[in-house]
C-alpha positions in Angstrom: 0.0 0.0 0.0 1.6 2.7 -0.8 1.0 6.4 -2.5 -3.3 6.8 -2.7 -3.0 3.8 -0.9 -4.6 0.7 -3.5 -3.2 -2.4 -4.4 -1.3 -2.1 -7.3 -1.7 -4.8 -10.2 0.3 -5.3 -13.5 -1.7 -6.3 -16.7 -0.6 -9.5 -16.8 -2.4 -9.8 -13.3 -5.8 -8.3 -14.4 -5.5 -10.4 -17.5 -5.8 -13.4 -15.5 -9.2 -12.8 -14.0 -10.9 -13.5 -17.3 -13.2 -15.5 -15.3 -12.1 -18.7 -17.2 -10.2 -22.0 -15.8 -10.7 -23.0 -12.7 -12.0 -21.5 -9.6 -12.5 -18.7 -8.2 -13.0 -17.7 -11.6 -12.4 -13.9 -10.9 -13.3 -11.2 -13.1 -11.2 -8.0 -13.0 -11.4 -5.2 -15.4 -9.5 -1.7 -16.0 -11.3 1.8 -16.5 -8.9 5.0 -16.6 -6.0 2.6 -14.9 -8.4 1.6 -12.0 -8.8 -1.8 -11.5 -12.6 -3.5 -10.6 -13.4 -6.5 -9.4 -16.6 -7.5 -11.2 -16.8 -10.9 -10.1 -20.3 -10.9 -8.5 -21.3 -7.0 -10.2 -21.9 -8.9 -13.4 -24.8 -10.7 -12.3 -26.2 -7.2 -11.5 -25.3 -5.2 -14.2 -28.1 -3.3 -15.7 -26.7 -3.9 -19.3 -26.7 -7.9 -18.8 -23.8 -9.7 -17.1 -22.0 -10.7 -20.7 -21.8 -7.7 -22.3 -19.9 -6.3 -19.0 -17.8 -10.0 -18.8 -16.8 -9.9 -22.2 -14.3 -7.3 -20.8 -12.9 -9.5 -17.7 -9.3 -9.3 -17.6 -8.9 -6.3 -20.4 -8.7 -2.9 -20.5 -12.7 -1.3 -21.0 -12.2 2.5 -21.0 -13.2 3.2 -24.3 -16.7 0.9 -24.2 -17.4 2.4 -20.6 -16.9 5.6 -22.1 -19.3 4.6 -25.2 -22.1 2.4 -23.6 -22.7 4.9 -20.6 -25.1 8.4 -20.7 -24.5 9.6 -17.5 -20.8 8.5 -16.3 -20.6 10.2 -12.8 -23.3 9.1 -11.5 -22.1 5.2 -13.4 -18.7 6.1 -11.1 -20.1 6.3 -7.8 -21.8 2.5 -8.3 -18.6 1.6 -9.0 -16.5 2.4 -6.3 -17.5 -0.5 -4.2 -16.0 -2.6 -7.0 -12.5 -0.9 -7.2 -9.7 -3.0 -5.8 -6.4 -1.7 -6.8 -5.1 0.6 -9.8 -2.4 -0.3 -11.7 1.5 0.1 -11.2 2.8 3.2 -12.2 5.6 1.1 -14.4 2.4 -0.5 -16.3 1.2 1.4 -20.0 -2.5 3.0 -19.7 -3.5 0.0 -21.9 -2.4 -3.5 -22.9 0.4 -3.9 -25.3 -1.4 -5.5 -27.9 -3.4 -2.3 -28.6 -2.3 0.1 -31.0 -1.1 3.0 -29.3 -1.7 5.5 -32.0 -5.0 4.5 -32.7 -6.2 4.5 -29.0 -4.5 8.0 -28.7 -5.5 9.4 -31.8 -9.5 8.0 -31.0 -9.8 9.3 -28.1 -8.9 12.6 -29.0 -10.9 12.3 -32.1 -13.9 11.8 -30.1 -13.2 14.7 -27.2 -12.9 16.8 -30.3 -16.0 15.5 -31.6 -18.1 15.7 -28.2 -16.8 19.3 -27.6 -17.8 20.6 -30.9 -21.5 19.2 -29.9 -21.4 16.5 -32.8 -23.2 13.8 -30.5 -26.1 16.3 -30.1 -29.0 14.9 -31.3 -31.7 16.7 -33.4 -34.9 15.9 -31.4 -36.8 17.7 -34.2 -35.7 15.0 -36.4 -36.5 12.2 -34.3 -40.3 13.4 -33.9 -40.8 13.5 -37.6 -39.0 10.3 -37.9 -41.9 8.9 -35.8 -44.5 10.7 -37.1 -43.9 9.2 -40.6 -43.8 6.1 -38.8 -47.4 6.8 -37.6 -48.9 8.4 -40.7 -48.1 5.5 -42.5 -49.7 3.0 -40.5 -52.6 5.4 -40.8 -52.0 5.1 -44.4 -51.9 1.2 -44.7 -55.1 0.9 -42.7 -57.2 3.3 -44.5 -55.9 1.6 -48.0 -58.0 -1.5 -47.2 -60.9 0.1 -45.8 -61.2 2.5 -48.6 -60.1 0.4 -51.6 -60.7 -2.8 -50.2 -59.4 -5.5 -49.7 -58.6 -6.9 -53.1 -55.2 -8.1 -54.4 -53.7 -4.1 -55.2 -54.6 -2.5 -51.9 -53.8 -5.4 -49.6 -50.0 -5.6 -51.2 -50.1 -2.1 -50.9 -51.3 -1.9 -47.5 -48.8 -4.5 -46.7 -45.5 -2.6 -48.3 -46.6 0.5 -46.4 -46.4 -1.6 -42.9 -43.6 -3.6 -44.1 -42.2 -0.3 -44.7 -43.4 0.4 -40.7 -41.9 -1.8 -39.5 -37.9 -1.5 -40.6 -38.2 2.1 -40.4 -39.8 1.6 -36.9 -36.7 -0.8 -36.6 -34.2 1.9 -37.4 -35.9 4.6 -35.1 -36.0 2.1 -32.1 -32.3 1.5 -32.7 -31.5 5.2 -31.4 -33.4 5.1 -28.4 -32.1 1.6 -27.2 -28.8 3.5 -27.6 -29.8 6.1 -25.5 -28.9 8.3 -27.6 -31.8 10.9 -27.9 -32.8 12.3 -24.9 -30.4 13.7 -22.1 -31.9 10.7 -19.1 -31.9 7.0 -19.5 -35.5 7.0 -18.3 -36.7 8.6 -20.8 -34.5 6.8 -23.9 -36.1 3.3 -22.2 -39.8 4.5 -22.2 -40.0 5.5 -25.8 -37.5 2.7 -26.8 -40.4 0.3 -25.2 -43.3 2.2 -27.2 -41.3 1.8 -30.1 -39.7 -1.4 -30.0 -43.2 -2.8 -28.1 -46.1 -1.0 -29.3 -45.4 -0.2 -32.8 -43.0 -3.8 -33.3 -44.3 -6.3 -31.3 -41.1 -7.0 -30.1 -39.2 -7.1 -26.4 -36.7 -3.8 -25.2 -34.7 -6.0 -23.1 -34.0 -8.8 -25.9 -32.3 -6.2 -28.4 -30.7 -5.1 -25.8 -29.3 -8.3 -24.4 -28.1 -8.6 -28.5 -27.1 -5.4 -29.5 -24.8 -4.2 -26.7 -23.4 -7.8 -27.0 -22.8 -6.9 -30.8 -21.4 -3.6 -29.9 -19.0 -4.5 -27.0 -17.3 -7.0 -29.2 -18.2 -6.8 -32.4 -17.9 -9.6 -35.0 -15.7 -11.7 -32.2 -16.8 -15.2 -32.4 -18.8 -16.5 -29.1 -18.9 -12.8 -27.6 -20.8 -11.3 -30.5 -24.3 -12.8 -30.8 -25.0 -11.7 -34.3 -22.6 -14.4 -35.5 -23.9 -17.5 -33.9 -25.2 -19.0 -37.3 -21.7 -20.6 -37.5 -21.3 -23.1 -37.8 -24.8 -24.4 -37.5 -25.9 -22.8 -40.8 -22.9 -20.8 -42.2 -19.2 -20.9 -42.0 -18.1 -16.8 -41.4 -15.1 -15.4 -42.0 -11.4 -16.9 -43.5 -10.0 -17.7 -39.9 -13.1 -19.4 -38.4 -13.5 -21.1 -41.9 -10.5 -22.4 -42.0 -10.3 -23.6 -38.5 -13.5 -25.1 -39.1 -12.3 -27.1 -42.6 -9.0 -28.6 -40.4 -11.7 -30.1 -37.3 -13.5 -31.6 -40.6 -17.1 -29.7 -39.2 -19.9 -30.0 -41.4 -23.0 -29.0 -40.6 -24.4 -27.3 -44.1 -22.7 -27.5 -47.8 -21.1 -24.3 -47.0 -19.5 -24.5 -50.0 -23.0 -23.9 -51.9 -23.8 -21.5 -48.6 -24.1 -18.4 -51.4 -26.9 -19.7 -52.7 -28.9 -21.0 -50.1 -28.6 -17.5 -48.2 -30.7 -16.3 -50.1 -33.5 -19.0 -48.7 -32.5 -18.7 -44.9 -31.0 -15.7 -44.4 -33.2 -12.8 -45.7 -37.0 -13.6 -46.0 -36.9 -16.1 -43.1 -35.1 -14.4 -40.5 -37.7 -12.9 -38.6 -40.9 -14.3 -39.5 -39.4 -18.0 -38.9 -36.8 -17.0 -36.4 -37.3 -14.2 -34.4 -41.0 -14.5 -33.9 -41.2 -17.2 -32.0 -37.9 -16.6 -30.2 -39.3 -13.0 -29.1 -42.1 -14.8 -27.1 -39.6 -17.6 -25.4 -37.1 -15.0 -24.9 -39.4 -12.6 -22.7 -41.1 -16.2 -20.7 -38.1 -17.6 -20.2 -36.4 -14.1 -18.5 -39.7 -13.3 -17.2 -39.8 -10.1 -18.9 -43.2 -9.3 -17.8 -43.4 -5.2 -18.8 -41.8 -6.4 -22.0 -44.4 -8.6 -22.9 -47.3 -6.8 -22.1 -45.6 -3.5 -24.1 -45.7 -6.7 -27.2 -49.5 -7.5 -26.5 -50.4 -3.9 -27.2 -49.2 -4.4 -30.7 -50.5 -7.8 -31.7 -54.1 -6.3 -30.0 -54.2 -3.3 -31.7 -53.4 -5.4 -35.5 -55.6 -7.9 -35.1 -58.3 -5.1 -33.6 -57.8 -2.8 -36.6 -57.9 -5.1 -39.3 -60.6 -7.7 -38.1 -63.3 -5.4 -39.6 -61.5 -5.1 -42.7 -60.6 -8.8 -43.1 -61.0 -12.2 -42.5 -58.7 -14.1 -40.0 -57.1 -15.9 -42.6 -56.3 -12.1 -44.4 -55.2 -10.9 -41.3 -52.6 -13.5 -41.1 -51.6 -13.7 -44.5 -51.4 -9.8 -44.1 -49.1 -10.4 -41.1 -46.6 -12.8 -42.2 -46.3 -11.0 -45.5 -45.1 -7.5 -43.7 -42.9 -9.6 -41.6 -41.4 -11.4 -45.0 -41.0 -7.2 -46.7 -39.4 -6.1 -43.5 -36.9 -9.0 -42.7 -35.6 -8.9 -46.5 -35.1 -4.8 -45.9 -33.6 -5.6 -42.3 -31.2 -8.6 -43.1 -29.9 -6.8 -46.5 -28.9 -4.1 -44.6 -27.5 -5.3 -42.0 -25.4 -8.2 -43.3 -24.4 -6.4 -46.2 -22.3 -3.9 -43.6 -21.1 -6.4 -41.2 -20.8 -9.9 -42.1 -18.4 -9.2 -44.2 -16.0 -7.0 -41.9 -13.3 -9.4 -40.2 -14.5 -12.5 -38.1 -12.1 -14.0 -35.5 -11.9 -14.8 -31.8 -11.2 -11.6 -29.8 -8.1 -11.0 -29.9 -8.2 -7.9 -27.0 -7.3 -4.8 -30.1 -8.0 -1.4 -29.0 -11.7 -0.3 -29.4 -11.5 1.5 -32.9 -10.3 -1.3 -34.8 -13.1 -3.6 -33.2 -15.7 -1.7 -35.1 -17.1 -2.9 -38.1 -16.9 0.3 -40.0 -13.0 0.8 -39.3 -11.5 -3.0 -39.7 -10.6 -2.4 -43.3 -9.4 1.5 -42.4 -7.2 0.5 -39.4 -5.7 -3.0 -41.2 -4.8 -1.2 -44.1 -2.8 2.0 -41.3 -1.4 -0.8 -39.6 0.3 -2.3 -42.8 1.2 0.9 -43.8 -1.0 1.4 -47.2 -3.7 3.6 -47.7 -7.2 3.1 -46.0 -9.9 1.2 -48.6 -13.0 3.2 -49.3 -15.4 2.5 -46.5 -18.9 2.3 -47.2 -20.8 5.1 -46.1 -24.0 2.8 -44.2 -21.4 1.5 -42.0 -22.4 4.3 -39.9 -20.3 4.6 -36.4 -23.0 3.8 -33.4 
């Protein structure tokens, strides 16, 4: 003991409480060169316990920095957890980060925040839901005033499919707190959104996406990858390993093709909604699903009038087939094919999707490829 009086620790001493191997199983991680035990924390952790353990035994300065609104008031729940700091000998971050891309990051993003660049336009986001709302107006009054013959109800149905992944973009904001100025208030109209106007549970994208975020595209951390191997083989290392174990699951080699069946019109009408409803029983997500209810209700409500059961569900599933091609093209198209490995603990700019290529190409001392522009920085 000895200066401000903590323990002090080397990294090779934090990077040992990964919370692997034996027991105790310890998990220790480092936030501005203090060092937290978050061994027991995790279970608590109001993001979920992985997306906080996916950071045992490494350095998580930048993600705290990212994933949290309102960081003072974040510090003083923490200061049960701190245990040590580390020795003054020790580098403010592991060695196999890139020290001038952590450096030049983080002063990249001060820059940014101090110029007000992360200030969000709330005028924008009320229009973006009021578009959102007009057009389920829209789709409703189709059928009611044209009918419901073949042209209106595939109209009716592109305008909700159309709903639907915009609502699925607009919720995406909110569940990153990134509108309003309080937590409280992002959660509330991320539950409206993401409940009410989706049918779908707050608390499961968020259990995904902060996964996604924290580590993205590192196999077993990043839950946006788990269809290999069952259904695809992802990225030239993980592909390879999986070729010398002699794995098959699926003819990958003919996986191009049959993408097209699995991947985009029957991820979330064959996938997701039944895993929604499991997901919010099996966590006892009881707010969640009642937020869900609301919208299968107020559907089945609106458009019994107007149709017969069997329209309503043929109505249903084929607004859930428009919006799952739109959401899966997107969304693959930007990140599947970005670098896939185990996590290999780089600093936090090169983990992102949209900076792999950019970073590699610094690193090896060429000029950066041409990024494209959807792959949007979070």
């Amino acid at each position: 003991m000895e200066g401000s009086g903590l323990r002090r620790f080397t990294w090779a001493e934090v990077g040992l409480r990964t919370g692997r191997g034996p027991p105790p199983q310890e998990r220790w991680l480092v936030i501005d060169r203090k060092v937290y035990d978050i061994s027991h924390f995790c279970r608590r952790h109001p993001g979920g316990s992985r997306v906080i353990s996916h950071y045992a035994g490494q350095d998580a300065t930048d993600p705290f920095i990212a994933f949290h609104l309102d960081k003072a008031l974040v510090r003083k729940y923490m200061s049960p957890l701190l245990i040590g700091e580390l020795a003054p000998d020790q580098p403010i971050f592991e060695p196999s980060k890139n020290k001038r891309l952590v450096e030049d990051f983080r002063e990249l993003r001060a820059t940014v925040e101090k110029m007000g660049l992360l200030n969000p336009n709330h005028t924008f986001f009320i229009l973006h839901l009021c578009h959102i709302l007009l057009l389920d107006v829209a789709a409703w009054l189709t059928i009611w005033y044209f009918g419901s013959s073949i042209v209106p109800f595939l109209f009716s149905a592109v305008l909700l499919g159309t709903v639907q992944a915009q609502a699925g973009w607009l919720q995406h904001d909110f569940g990153h707190l990134s509108v309003f100025s309080t937590s409280k208030w992002n959660h509330w109209v991320h539950k409206f959104v993401i409940g009410h106007l989706k049918g779908a549970p707050a608390s499961w994208w968020n259990h995904l996406h902060f996964q996604h975020h924290a580590k993205p595209n590192c196999f077993r951390k990043d839950p946006d990858i788990n269809m290999h191997p069952l259904l695809f083989a992802l990225g030239k290392i993980l592909s390879v390993e999986l070729g010398v174990k002699k794995k098959k699951f699926m003819p990958y080699n003919h996986q191009h093709k049959y993408f097209f069946i699995i991947g985009p019109p029957a991820l979330l009408p064959l996938y997701f909604q039944w895993y929604i409803f499991y997901f919010v029983v099996q966590r006892k997500q009881w707010v969640d699903l009642a937020w869900m209810l609301t919208f299968y209700v107020r559907f089945f409500l609106t458009y019994l009038p107007l149709l017969e059961m069997k329209g309503i569900l043929g109505l249903f599933l084929l607004v859930r087939f428009i919006e799952s091609n739109w959401f899966v093209w997107v969304t693959q198209m930007n990140h599947i094919p970005m670098h896939i490995d185990y996590d290999k603990n780089v600093d936090w700019f090169s983990t992102q999707p949209f900076s792999h290529n950019a970073s590699t190409q610094l690193l090896e001392g060429g000029p950066p490829r041409e990024i494209p522009v959807c792959q949007t920085w979070h």
